[in-house]
VOLUM-147672 format. One record per residue: x, y, z of N, C-alpha, C in turn. Coordinates in steps of 0.05 Angstrom, whole numbers, padded with zeros to 5 digits. Layout:
% residues N
X Y Z X Y Z X Y Z
...
% end
This chain:
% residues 78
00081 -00524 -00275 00072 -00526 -00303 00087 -00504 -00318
00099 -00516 -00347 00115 -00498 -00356 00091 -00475 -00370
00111 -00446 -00376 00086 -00427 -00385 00104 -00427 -00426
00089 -00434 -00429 00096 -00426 -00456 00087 -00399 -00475
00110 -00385 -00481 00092 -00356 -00484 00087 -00368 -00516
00085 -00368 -00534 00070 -00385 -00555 00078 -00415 -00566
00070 -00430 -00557 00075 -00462 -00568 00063 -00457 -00595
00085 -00481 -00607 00078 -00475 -00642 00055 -00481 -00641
00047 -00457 -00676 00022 -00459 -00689 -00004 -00443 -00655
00003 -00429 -00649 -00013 -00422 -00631 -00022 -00396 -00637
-00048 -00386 -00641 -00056 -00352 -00645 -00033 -00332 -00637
-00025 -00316 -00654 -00020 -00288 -00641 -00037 -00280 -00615
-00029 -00266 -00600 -00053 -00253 -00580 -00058 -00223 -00597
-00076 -00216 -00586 -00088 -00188 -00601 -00081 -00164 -00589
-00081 -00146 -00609 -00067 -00125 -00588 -00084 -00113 -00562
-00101 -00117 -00568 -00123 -00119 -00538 -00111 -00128 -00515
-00109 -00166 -00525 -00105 -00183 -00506 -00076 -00173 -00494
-00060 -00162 -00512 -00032 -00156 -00495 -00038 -00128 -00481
-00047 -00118 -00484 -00058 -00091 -00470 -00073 -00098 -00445
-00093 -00121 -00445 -00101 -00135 -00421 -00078 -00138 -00404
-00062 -00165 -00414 -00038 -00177 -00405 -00020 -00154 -00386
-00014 -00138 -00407 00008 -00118 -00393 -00007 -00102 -00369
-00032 -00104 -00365 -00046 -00076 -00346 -00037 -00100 -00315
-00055 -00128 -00321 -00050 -00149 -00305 -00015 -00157 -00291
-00004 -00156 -00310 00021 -00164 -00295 00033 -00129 -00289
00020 -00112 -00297 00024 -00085 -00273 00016 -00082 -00242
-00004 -00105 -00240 -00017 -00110 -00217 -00040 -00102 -00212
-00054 -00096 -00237 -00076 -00080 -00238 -00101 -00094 -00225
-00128 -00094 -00225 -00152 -00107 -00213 -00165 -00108 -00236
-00186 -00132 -00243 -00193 -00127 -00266 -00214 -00096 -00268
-00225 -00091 -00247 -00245 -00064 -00245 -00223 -00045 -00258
-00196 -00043 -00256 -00176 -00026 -00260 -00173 -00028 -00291
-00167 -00040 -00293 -00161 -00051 -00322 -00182 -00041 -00346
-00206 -00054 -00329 -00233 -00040 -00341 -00239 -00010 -00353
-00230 -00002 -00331 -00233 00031 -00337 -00212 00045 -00342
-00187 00031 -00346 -00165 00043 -00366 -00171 00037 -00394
-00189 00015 -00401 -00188 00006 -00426 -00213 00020 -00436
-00230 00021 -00425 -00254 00030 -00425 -00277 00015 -00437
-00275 -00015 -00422 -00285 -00039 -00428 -00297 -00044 -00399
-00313 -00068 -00405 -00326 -00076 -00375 -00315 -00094 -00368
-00316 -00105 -00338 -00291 -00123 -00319 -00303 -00147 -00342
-00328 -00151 -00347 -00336 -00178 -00365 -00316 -00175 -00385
-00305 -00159 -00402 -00293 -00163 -00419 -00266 -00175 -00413
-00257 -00155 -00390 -00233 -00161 -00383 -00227 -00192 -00377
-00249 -00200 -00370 -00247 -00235 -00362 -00250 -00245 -00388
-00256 -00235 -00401 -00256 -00252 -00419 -00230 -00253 -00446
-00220 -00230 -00443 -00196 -00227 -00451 -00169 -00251 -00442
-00178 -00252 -00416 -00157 -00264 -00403 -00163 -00293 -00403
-00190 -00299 -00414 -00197 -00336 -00419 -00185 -00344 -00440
-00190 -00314 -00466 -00179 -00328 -00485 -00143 -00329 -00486
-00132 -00311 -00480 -00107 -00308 -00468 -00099 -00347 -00465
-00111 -00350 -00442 -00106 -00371 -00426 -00111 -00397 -00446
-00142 -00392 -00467 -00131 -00411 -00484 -00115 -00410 -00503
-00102 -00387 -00507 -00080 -00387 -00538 -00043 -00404 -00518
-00052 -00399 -00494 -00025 -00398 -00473 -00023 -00413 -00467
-00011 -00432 -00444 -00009 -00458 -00424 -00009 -00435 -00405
-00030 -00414 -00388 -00023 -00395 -00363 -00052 -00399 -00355
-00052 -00419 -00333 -00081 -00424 -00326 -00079 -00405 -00296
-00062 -00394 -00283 -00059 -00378 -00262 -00055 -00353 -00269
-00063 -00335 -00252 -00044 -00295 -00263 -00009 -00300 -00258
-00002 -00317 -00243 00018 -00315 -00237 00038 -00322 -00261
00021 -00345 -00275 00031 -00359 -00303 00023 -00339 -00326
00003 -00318 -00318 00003 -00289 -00341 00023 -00271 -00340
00031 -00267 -00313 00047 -00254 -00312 00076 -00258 -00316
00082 -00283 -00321 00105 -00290 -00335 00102 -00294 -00358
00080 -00303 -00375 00079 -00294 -00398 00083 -00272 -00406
00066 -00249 -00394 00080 -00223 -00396 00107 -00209 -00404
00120 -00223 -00389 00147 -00211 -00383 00162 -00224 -00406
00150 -00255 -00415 00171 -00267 -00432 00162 -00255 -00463
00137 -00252 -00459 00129 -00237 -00494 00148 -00207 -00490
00133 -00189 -00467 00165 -00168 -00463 00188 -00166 -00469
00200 -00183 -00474 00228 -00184 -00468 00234 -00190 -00493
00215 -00206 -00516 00219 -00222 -00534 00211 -00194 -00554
00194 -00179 -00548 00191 -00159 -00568 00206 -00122 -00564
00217 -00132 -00544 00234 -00110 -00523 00211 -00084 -00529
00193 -00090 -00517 00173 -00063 -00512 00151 -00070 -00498
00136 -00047 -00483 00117 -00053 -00469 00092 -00044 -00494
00076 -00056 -00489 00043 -00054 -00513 00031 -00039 -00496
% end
């Protein structure tokens, strides 16, 4: 399945959600993520649902190439 890092007319992600994004394709755990952000793992899942609906990345593996392609596209890490 192709990952589309934004198919037209699709939300921006929030700077949250890319702050999620980027902790995740660090390899992080969501418990990890949690307490860097200083949010609860609930949030963190839920960050990553909506992620998944603004995205075509129904796997981490398909986040984490989204990751890298919004990266590359804004040449910086969030």
């Amino acid at each position: 399945m192709p990952v589309d890092s934004r198919p037209q007319n699709a939300p921006a992600l929030s700077h949250r959600e890319r702050q999620v994004l980027t902790h995740i394709a660090e390899g992080l755990s969501h418990k990890q993520v949690a307490r860097r952000l200083g949010i609860s793992v609930h949030t963190v899942s839920t960050y990553l649902r909506r992620i998944r609906t603004k995205r075509t990345a129904p796997t981490v593996a398909h986040l984490i190439r989204l990751s890298l392609t919004e990266e590359a596209k804004t040449g910086a890490k969030n």
